[in-house]
N, C-alpha and C positions, 0 to 999 in steps of 0.2 A: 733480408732487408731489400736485396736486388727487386723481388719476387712483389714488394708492398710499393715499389718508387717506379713500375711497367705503369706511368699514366700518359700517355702518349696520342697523337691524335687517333692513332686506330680506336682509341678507348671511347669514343662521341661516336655515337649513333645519329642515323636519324631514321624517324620511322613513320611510315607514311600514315595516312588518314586510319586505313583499314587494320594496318598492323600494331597502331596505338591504339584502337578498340580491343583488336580481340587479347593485345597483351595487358590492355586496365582498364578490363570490363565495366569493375566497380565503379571508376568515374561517368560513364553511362547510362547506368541501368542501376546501380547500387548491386546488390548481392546477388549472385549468381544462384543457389538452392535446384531444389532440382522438383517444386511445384506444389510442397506442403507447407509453404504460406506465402499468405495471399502478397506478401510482397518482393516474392521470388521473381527474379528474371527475366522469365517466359510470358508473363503478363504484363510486366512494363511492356516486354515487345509486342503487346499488343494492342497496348493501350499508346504506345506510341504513333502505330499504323491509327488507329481509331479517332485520336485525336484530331490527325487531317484532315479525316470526313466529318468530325464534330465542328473543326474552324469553317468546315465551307457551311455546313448548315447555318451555322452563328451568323453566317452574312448572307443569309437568303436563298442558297443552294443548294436543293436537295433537300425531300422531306426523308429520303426512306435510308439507312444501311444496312448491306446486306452480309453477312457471316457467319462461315462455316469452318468450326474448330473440330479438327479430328483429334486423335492420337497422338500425330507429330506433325499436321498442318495447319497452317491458319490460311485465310481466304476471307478476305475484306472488300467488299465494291460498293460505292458511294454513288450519287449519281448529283454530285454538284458542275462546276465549269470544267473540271478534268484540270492534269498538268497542263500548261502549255506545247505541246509536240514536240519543241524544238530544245526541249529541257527536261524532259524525262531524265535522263544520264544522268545529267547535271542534279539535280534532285533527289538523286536518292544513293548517288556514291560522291558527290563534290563537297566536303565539308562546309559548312556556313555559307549553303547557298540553298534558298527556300523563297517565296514570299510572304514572310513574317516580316521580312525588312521595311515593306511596304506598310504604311501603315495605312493607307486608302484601300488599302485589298484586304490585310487585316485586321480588326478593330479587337481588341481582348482577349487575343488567340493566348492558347496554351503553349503552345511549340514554338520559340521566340527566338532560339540560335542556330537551327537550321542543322539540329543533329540528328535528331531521332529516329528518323527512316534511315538514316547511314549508318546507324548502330546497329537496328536491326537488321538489314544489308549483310553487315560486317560479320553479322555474329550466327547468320542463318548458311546453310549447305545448301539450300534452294533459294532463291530470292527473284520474285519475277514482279516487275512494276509495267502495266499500260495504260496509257491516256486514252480515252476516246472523248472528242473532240469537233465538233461541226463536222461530221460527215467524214472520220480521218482518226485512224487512230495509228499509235507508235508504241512497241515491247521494246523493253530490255530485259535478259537472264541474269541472273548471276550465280556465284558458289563460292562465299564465303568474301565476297567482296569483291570477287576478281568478273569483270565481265563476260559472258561467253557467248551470248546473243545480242546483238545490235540493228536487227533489220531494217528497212527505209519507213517512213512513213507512208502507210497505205488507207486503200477505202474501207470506211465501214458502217455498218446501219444500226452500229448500237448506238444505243443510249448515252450522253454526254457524261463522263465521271471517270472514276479509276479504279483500278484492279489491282490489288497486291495479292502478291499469294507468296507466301515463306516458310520454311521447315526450320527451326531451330537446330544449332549445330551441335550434336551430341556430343562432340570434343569438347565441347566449351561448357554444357548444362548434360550433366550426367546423370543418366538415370531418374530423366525425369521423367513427368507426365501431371496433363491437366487434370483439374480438381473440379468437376461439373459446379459444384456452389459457388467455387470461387470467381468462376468465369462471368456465373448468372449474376451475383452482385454485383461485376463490372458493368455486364450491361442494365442493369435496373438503376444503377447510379447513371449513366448518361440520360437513359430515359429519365430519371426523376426531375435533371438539370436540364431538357431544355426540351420544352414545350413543344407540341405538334412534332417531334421529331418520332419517328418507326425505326425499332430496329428490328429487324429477321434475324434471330442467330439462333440456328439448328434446328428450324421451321416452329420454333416458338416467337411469336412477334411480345415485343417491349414498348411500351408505352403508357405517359402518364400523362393526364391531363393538371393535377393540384402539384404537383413538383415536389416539395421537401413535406409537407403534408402528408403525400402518397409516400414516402420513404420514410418517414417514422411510423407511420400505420405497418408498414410492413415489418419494418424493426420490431415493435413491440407488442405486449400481448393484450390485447383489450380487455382483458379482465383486470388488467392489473394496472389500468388505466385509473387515477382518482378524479380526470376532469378530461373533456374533450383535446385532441393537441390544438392547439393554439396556433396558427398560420398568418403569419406579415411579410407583404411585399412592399418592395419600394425601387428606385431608380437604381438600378446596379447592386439591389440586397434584398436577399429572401432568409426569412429565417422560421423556425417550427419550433415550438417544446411542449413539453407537460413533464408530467410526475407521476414515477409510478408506485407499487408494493415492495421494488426491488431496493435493496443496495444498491449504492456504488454511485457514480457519474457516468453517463454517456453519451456524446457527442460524436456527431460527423459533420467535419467541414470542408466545404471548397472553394476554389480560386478557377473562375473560368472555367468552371467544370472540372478541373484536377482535383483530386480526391487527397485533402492534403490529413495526411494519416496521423503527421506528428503535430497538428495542429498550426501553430503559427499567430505573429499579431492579430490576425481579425479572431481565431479562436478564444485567446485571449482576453482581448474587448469584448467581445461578446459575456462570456464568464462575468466579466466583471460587472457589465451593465444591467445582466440580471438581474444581479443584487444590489446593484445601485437604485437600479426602479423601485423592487420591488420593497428595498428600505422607504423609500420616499412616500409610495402607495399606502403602505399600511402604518405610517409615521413610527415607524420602529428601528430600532437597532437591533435586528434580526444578527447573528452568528452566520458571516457567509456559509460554511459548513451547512448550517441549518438551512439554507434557502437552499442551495443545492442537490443536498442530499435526495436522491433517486430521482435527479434531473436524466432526461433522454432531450436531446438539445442538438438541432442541425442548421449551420449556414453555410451558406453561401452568396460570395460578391463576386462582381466582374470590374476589373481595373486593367488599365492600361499598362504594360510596362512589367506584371508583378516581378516582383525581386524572390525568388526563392534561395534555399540555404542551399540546395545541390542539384544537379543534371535532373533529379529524378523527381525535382517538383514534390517534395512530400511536407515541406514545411516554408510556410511564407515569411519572409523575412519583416523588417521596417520598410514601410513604405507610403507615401503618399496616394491618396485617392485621385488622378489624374495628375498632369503636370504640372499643377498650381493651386490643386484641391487642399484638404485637411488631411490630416495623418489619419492611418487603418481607424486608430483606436477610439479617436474624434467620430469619426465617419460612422462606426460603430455605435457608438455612446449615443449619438444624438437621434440614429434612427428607431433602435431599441426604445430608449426612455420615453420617447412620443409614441409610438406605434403598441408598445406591450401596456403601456399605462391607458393609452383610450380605449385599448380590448376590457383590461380589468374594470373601467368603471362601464362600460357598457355590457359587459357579462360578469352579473354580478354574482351568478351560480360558480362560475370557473374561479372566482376570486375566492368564496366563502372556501372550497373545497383545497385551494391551491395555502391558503391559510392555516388549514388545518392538519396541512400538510407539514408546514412548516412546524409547526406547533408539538408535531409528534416527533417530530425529527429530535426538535429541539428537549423534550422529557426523557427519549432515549439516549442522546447523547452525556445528558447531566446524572441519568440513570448510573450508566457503566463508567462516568470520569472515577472515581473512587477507585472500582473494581480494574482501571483500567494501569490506576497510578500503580495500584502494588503490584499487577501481571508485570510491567514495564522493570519495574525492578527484581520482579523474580525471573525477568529473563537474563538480564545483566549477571546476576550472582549464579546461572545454572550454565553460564561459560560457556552460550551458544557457540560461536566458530569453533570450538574444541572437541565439543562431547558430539553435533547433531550436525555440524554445517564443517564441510571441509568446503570452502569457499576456491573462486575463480579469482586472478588478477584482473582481468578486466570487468569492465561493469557497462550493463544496457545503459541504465543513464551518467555515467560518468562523461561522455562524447570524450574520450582518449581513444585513439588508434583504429583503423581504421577494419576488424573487426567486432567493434562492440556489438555487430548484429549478428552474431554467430554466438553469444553468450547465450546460457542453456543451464537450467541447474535441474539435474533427474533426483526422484524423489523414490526412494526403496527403502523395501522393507526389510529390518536383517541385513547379522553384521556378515555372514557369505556374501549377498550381494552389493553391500554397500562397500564392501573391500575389495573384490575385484572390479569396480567403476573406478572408486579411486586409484587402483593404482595404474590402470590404462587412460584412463582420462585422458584429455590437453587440459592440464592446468592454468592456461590463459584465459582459456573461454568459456569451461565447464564446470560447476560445482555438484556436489554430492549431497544429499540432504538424507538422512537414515531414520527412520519410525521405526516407535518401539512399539511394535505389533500391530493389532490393528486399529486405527483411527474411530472415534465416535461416530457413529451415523446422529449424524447434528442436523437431519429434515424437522422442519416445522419448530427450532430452536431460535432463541431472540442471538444476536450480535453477543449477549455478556459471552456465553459461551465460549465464544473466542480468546475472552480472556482469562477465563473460567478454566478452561481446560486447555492444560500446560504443553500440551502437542501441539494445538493448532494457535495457540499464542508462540511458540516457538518458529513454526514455518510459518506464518504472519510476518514475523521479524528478519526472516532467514529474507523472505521476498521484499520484505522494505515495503509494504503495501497497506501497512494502517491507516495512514491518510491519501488514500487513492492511489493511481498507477504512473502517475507524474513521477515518481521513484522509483518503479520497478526494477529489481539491479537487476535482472534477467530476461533476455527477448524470446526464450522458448521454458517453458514449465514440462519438464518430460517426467510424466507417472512411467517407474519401469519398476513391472510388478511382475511376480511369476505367470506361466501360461496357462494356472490351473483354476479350480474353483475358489481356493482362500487368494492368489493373486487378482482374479475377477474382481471378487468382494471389498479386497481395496481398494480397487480401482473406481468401484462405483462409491464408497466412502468418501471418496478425496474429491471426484466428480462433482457429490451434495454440499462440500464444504464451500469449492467456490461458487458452485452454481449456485448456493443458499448467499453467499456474502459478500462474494465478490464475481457477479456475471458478468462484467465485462474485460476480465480476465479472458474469459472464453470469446465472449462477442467481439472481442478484438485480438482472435487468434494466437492466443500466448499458450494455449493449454495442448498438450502433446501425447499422444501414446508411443510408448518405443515398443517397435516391432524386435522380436529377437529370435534365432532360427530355434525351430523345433527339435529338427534332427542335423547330426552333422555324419554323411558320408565320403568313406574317402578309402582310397587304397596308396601303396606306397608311393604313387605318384603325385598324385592330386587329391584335396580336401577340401567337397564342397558344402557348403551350408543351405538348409532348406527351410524354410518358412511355412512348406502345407505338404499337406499328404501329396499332393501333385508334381510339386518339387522334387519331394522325396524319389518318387518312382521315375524321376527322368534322369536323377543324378543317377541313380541304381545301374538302368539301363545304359548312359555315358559309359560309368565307368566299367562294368561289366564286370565277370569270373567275383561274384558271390563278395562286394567289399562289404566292409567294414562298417554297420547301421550304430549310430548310439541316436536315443534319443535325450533330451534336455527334457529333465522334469520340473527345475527351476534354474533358475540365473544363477546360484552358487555353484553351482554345477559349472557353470563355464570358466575358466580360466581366463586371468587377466590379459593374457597372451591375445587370446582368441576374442577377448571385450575390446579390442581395440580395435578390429575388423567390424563390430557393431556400433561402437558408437564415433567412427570415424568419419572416412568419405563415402563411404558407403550405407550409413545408417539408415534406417527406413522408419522415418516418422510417419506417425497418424494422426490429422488435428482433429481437434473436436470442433465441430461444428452444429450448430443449433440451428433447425433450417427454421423458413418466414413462418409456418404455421407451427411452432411448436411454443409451447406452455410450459415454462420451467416448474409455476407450480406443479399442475399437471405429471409431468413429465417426473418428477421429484418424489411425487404419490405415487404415482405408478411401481417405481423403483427402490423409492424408498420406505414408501408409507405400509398400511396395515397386510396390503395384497403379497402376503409371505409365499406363499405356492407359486405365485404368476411370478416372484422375481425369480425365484429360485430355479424354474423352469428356462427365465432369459439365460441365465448366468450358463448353465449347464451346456444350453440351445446354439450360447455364443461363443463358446470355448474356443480354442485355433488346437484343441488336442485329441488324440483317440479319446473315445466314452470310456471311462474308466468307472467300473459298476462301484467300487469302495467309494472314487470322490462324490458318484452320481448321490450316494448314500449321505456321506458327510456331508452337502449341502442341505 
């Protein structure tokens, strides 16, 4: 009892700017990860730097930025009015000190508390900020927040702007590394948001002239376009959409150029407007579902003030449109309903086609309700979470506890491996999902199918994703399939399923490969794990005097002991990414369609295992 009642003053902390960053990351940046998705850590901190140089272009400063992301540096230079000299320091290790306070110097800016460069600061082992300035420029160093260079302000003949340059600190973001796709959509999204601006990053220049127009072309695949995208500007709102061949919803919006991920009021309005209009336009009571259905859909507003839900700008709260304006959803509503309504009666080709669209939506949906009612109840009576879903406590959309973004549910095949996941797991954040062999290859099948065949009506239900991903109970989807040729074979199955039904599953980074070691060497000291033949042979030579080679020929083979070193802190995910020019149909034929020798060739080509002549044979 002694031991429970020590609450005393030594028990109050206090912790300064730099030491309350790096000990609660997560209120700064949100999730730490180590750079296999795009909303890992490392790219907020750079999107925090970037944003500076985005507020000064925003008010007339600076058409060009310039950046250089290696390995483990980044290197940002703007060439707007630069810091003020005399406040470098102060800027970028002084908490809630910035010129965002200003509102004559900032107008709409995204960085509004005066944290962001001090998070990065904080959370980097190198950190170097200078001003150049009318003929004058000033450096500060730093290492992990603490200052270690401070020299006088001296002359200089550059160019008026600033210079960050900072290494992420590996204590803090382990075993990471940048993702080249993920970086380039960071920068094609500032380019798409704001006109005349250049960015240089890694001697590829970015730039767009049509703004969300130019970003949904790049989004999507022209074939699979049923009418031109659609482009409306207005005072402080641009927006873009059309409809394509695919499944699904997908939308990207932003606020002041923040990329707001989880959407938000103006997302919302938007949504809604669409089918407000387009009820009004074609005097019908259209089925929102049905007006939606294979929308690809992007805005963006600029407001004064916005109100976001956390540090990390990802979802825009309520709010009003200026300080006396009309609310988001208002603001929304009445631009949409004027601007999408004069395009449709003045293209009246986009209107027949966008109709027709609707129309088909709507005979599929009325198609599979039947087929859909009794799947719904054959799921209920086949006692999913029992037999198929060993589920997590926590849930992506539930917003309970401040892990929900670490939620993951891997999907294997077999009860070997689906029994050593479950029993190493973290049962707060990880679920298990187990197929019974292998999965339909479902290319070129309609949606019934889903419901049709009681596997993928089952992990449908496991993912909460029948009516879109507004419910996803899971923020990572991890395929962990063997690393042979029938493990490939599933992998590419499950690939067709969402890429046929659900593509922005993918296109919004949910979908995962688990990397798992190949071989595990080790002698009575040490037990290292290897991922590639290269691995293999440096563990060899460490540990030397002839140890001990096993190879892993599938995941039951490994012990739950040893699963917990895989799917832990050290886990090594792979997302799937679908780059600007690729063709799902396309890409779906190639792989799944009649070209049986060409797949069969990839599968073999892309193994991560020795050629083994018997599997080269069985495929």
């Amino acid at each position: 009892m002694a031991e429970q009642n020590n609450y005393t003053e030594d028990s109050i902390k206090s912790l300064d700017w730099k030491e309350h960053i790096r000990l609660r990351p997560g209120m700064y940046i949100g999730k730490l990860g180590d750079g296999s998705a795009q909303d890992d850590g490392i790219y907020v901190l750079v999107k925090e730097v970037v944003d500076n140089c985005i507020d000064e272009h925003m008010m007339g400063h600076g058409k060009t930025i310039e950046i250089n992301i290696s390995d483990h540096r980044v290197k940002v230079r703007d060439y707007g009015r630069g810091i003020p000299l005399g406040k470098v320091v102060d800027c970028v290790s002084k908490i809630n000190t910035g010129g965002k306070y200003d509102s004559e110097a900032f107008q709409k800016s995204v960085g509004l508390n005066g944290v962001g460069t001090k998070a990065v600061n904080a959370l980097s082992k190198y950190f170097k900020a200078q001003s150049f300035r009318d003929g004058k420029t000033k450096l500060a160093e730093f290492t992990r927040g603490e200052i270690k260079s401070d020299p006088k302000i001296s002359s200089s003949s550059n160019r008026n702007g600033t210079l960050v340059i900072f290494e992420p600190d590996d204590e803090v973001f382990k075993n990471y590394h940048f993702i080249p796709e993920f970086l380039e959509d960071q920068m094609w999204n500032y380019a798409f948001l704001n006109a005349g601006l250049t960015i240089n990053f890694n001697g590829t220049k970015y730039h767009s002239e049509d703004g969300l127009k130019d970003l949904l072309a790049r989004k999507t695949d022209p074939e699979s376009l049923r009418y031109p995208i659609i482009h409306l500007k207005g005072d402080d709102i641009e927006v873009a959409l059309t409809h394509t061949n695919q499944y699904g919803e997908e939308y990207h919006s932003f606020v002041n150029g923040q990329y707001t991920t989880q959407g938000g009021t103006h997302l919302a309005a938007f949504r809604e407007a669409v089918v407000k209009t387009v009820r009004e336009f074609y005097k019908k009571d259209f089925d929102a579902t049905d007006i939606r259905a294979s929308i690809v859909g992007s805005i963006a507003v600029r407001v004064q003030e916005p109100v976001f839900e956390s540090q990390t700008k990802t979802k825009l709260g309520s709010i009003n449109v200026g300080p006396e304006g009309p609310t988001m959803r208002t603001f929304v509503n009445d631009f949409v309903k004027q601007a999408l309504d004069n395009h449709l009666h003045r293209d009246t080709t986009a209107a027949d086609a966008l109709l027709k669209r609707i129309q088909q939506s709507e005979r599929e949906r009325k198609e599979i309700a039947g087929i859909k009612k009794i799947a719904n109840e054959r799921a209920k009576k086949a006692n999913l979470h029992n037999k198929k879903l060993r589920d997590c406590r926590l849930h992506y959309n539930d917003g309970k506890g401040d892990r929900r973004e670490e939620t993951m549910i891997f999907i294997t095949e077999g009860d070997s491996a689906s029994g050593s996941i479950t029993k190493s797991r973290d049962v707060q954040t990880q679920a298990v999902f187990s197929l019974r062999g292998k999965p339909l290859n479902s290319f070129g099948l309609t949606k019934k199918v889903v419901y049709e065949n009681e596997e993928f009506n089952l992990l449908q239900h496991a993912l909460n994703i029948e009516d879109g991903l507004e419910d996803l109970r899971y923020r990572k989807i991890v395929i962990a399939t063997d690393a042979d040729v029938d493990g490939m074979h599933i992998r590419l199955l499950l690939l067709t399923f969402f890429l046929q039904f659900f593509p922005d599953l993918v296109k919004q980074g949910h979908v995962y490969i688990l990397e798992t070691p190949l071989f595990r060497v080790r002698n009575k000291k040490e037990t290292i794990y290897c991922y590639s033949e290269e691995e293999k042979e440096a563990a060899t030579k460490k540990l030397g005097a002839k140890p001990e080679i096993t190879r892993f020929k599938g995941l039951g083979e490994i012990s739950p002991d040893e699963f917990k070193t895989f799917i832990g802190e050290d886990m090594r995910l792979e997302p799937i990414i679908t780059a600007k020019d690729t063709s799902i149909k396309q890409l779906l034929t190639f792989y799944m369609g009649k070209n049986t020798p060409e797949r069969q060739s990839f599968i073999i080509d892309n193994l991560r295992v020795e050629k083994d002549p018997v599997e080269e044979e069985a495929a």
